[in-house]
N, CA, C and O atoms as a GROMACS GRO file, in nm:
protein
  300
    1UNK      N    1   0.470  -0.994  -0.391
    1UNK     CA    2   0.375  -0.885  -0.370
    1UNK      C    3   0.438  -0.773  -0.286
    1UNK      O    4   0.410  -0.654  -0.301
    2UNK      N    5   0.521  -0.818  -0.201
    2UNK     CA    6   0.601  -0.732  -0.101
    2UNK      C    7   0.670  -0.638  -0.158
    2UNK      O    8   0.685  -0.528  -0.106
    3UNK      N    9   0.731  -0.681  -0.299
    3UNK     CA   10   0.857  -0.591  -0.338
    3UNK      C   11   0.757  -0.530  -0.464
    3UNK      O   12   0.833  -0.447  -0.516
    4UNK      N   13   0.617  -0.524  -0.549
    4UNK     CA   14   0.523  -0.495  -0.555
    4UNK      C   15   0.495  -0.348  -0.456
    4UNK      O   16   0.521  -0.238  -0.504
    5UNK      N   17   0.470  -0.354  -0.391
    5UNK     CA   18   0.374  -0.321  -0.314
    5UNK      C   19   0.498  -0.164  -0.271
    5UNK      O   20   0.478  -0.044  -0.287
    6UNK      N   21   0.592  -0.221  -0.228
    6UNK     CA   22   0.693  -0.144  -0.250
    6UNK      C   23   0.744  -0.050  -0.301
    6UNK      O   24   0.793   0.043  -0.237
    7UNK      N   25   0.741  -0.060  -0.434
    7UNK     CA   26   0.755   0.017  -0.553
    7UNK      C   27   0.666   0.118  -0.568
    7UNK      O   28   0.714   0.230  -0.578
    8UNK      N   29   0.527   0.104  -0.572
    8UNK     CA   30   0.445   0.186  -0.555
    8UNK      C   31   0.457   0.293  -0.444
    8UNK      O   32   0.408   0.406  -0.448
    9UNK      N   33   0.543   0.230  -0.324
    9UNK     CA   34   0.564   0.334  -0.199
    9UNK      C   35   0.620   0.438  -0.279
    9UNK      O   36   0.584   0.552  -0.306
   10UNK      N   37   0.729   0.357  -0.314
   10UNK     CA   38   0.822   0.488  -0.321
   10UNK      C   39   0.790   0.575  -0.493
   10UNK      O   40   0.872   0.649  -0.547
   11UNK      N   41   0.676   0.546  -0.542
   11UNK     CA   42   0.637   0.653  -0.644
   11UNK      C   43   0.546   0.723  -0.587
   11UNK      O   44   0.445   0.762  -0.646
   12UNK      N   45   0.579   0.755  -0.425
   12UNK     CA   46   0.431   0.827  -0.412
   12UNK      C   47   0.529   0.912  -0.275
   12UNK      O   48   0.513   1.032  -0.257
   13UNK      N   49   0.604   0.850  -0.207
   13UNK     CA   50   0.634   0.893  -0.104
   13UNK      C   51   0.822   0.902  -0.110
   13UNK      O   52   0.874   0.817  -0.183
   14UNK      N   53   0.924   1.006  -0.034
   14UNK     CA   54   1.018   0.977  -0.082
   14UNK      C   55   1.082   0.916   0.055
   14UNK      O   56   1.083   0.955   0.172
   15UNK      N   57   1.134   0.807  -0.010
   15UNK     CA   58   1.134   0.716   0.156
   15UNK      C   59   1.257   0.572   0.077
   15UNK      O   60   1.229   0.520  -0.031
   16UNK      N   61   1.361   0.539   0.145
   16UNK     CA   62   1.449   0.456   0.071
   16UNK      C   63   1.398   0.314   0.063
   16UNK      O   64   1.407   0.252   0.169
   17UNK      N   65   1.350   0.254  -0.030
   17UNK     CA   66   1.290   0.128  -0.042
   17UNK      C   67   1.354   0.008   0.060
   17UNK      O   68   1.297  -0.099   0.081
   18UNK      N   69   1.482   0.047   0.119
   18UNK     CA   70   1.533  -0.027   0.150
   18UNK      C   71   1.521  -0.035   0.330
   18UNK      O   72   1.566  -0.114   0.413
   19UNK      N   73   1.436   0.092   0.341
   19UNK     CA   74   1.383   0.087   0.510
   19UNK      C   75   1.273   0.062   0.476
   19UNK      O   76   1.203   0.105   0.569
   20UNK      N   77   1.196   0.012   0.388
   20UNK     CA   78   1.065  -0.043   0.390
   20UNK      C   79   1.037  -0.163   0.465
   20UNK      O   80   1.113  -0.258   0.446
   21UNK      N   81   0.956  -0.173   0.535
   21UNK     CA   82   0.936  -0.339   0.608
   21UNK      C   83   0.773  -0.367   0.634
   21UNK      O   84   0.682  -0.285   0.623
   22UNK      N   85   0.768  -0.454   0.658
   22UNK     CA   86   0.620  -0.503   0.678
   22UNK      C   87   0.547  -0.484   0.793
   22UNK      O   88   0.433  -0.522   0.820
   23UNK      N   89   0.616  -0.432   0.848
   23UNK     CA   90   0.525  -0.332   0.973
   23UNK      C   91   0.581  -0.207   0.955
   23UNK      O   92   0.619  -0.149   1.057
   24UNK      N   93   0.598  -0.143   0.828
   24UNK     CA   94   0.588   0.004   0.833
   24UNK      C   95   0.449   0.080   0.831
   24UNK      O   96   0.347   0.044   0.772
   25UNK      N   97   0.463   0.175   0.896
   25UNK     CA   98   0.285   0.229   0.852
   25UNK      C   99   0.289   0.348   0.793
   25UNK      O  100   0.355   0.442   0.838
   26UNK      N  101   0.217   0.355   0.686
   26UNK     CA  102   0.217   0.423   0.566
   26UNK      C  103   0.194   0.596   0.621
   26UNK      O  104   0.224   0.699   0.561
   27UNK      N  105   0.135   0.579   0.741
   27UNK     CA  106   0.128   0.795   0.796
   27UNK      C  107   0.234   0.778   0.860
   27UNK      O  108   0.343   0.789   0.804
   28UNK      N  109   0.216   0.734   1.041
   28UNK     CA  110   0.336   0.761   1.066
   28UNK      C  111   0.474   0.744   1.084
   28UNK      O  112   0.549   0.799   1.164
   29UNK      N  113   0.505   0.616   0.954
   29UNK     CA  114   0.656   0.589   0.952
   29UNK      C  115   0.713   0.632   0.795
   29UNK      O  116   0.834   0.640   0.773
   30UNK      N  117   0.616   0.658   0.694
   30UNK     CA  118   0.653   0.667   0.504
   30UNK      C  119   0.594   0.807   0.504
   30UNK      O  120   0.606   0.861   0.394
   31UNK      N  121   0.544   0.868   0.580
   31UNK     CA  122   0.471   0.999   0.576
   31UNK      C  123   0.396   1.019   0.407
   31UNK      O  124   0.417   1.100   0.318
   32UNK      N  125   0.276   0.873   0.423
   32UNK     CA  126   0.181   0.974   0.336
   32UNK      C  127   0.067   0.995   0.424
   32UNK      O  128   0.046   0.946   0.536
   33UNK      N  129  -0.007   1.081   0.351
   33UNK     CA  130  -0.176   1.194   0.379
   33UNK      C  131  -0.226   1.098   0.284
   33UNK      O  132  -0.174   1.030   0.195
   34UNK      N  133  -0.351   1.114   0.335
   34UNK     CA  134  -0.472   1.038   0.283
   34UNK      C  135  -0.467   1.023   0.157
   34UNK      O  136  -0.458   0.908   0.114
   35UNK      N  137  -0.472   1.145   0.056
   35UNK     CA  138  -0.469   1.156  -0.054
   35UNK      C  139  -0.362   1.076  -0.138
   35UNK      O  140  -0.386   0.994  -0.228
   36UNK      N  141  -0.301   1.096  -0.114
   36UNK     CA  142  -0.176   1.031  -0.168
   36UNK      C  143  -0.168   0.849  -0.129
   36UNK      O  144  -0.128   0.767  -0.212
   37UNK      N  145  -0.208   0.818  -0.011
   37UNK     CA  146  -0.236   0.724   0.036
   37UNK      C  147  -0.365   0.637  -0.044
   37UNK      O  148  -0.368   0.516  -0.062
   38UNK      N  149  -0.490   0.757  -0.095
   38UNK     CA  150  -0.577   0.666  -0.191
   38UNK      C  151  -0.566   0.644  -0.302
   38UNK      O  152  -0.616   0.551  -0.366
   39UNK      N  153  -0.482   0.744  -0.344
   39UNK     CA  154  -0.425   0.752  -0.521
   39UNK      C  155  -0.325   0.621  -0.553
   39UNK      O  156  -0.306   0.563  -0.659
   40UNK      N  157  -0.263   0.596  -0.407
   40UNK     CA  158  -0.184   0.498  -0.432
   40UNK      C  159  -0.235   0.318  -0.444
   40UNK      O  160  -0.188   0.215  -0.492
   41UNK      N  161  -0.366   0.364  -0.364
   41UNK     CA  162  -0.402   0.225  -0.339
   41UNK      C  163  -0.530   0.193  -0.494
   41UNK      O  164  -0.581   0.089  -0.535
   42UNK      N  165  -0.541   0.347  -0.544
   42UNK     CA  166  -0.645   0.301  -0.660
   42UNK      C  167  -0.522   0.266  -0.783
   42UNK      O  168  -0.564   0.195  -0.874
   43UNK      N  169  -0.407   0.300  -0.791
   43UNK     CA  170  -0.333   0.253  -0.880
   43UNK      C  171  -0.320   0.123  -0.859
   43UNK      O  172  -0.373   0.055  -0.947
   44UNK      N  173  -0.252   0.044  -0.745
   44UNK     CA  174  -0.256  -0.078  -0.713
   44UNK      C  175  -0.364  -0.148  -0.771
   44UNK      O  176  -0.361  -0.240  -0.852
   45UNK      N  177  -0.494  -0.070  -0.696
   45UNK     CA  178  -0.606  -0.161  -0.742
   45UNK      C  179  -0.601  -0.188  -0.914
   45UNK      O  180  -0.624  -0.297  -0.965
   46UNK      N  181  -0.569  -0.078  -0.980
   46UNK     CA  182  -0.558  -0.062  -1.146
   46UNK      C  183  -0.506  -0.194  -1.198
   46UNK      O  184  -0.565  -0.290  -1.248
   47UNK      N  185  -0.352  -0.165  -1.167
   47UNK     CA  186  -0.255  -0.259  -1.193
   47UNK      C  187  -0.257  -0.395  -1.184
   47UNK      O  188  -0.203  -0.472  -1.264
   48UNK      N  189  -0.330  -0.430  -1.072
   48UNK     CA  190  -0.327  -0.585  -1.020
   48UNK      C  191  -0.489  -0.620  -1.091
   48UNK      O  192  -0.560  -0.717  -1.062
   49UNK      N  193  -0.511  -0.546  -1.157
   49UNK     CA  194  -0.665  -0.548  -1.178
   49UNK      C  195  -0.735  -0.665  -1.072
   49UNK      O  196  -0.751  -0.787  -1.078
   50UNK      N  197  -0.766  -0.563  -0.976
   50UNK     CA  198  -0.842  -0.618  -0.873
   50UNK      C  199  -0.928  -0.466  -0.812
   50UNK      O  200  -0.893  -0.348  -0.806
   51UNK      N  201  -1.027  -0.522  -0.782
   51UNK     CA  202  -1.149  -0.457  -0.654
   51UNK      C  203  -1.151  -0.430  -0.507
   51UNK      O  204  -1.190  -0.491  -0.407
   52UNK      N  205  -1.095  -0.317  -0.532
   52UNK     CA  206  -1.112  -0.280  -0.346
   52UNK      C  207  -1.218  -0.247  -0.266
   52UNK      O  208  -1.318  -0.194  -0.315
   53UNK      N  209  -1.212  -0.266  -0.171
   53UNK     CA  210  -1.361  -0.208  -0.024
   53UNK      C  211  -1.310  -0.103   0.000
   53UNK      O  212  -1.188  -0.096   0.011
   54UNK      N  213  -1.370  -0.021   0.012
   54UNK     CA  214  -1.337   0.116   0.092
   54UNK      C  215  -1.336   0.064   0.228
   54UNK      O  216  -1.258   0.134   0.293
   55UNK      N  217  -1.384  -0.022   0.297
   55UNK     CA  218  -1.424  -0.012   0.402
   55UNK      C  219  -1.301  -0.114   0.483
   55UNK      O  220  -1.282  -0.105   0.604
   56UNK      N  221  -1.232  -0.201   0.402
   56UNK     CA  222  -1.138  -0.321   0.412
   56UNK      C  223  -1.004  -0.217   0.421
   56UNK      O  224  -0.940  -0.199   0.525
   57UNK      N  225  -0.978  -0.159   0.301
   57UNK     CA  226  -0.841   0.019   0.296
   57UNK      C  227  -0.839   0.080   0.398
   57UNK      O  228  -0.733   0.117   0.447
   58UNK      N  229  -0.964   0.106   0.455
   58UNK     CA  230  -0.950   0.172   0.571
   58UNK      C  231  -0.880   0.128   0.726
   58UNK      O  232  -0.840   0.196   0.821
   59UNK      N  233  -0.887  -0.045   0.693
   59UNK     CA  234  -0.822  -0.096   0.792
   59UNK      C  235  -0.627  -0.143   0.789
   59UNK      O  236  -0.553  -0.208   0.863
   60UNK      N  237  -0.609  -0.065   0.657
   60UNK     CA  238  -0.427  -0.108   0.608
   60UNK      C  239  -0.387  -0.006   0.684
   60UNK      O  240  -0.413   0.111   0.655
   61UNK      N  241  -0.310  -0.046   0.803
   61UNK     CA  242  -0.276   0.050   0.886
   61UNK      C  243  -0.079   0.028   0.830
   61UNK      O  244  -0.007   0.118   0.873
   62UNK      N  245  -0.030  -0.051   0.769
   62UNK     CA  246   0.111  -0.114   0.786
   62UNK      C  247   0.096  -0.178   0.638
   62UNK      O  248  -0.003  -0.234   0.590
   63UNK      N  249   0.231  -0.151   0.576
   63UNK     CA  250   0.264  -0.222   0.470
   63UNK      C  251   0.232  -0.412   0.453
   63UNK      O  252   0.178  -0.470   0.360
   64UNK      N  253   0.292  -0.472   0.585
   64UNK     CA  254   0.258  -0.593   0.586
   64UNK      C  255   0.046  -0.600   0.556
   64UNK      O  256   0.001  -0.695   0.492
   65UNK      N  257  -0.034  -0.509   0.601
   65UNK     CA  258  -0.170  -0.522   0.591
   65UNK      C  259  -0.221  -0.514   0.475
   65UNK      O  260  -0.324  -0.577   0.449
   66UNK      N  261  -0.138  -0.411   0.352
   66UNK     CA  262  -0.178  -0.426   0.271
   66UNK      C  263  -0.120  -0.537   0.146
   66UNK      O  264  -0.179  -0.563   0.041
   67UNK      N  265  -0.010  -0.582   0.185
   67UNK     CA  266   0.041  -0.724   0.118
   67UNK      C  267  -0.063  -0.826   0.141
   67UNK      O  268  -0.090  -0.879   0.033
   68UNK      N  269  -0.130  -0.873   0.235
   68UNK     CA  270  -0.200  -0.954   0.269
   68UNK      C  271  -0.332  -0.962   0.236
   68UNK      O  272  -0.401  -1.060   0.212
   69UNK      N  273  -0.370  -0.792   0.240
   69UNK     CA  274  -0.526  -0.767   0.145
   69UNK      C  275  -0.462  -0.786  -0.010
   69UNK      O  276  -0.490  -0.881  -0.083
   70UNK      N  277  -0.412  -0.728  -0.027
   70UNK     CA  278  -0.412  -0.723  -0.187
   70UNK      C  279  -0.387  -0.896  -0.233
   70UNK      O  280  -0.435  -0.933  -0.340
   71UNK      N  281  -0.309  -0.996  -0.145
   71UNK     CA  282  -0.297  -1.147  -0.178
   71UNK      C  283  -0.441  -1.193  -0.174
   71UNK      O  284  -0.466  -1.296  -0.236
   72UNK      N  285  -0.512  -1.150  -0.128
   72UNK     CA  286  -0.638  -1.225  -0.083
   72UNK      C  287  -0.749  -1.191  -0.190
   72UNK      O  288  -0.844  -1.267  -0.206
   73UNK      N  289  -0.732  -1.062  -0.271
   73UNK     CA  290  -0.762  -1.003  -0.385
   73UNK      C  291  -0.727  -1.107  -0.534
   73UNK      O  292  -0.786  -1.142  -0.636
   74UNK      N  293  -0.621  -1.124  -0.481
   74UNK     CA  294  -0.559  -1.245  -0.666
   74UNK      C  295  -0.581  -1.323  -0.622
   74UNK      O  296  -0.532  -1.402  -0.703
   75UNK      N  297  -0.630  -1.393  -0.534
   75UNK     CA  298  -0.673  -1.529  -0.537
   75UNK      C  299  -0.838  -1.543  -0.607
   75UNK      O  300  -0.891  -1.653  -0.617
   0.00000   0.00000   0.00000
């Protein structure tokens, strides 16, 4: 899901996949804005065909946060 989750960074943000880590945080270490930040997480949601909370997204402060929501999603 990690290297997942990943991929999507970097079609949204230009940032070397290879400084990605699981406590990166998506504003201030990958520099995305909201927008870009929800577009990314409704593709995810697309892809993995799964259902997000608005209210659960709001708490993915770090790459590792949203590996762990989105695992908890495919189960």
């Amino acid at each position: 899901m990690f290297e997942q989750i990943k991929e999507f960074i970097c079609n949204y943000v230009e940032v070397d996949a290879d400084a990605i880590t699981s406590e990166s945080r998506f504003i201030e270490d990958l520099g995305f804005n909201s927008y870009d930040f929800m577009s990314m997480l409704g593709e995810i949601e697309q892809e993995l065909d799964v259902q997000v909370n608005e209210d659960d997204i709001m708490k993915l402060a770090t790459v590792g946060d949203a590996v762990k929501y989105f695992e908890t999603l495919k189960k």
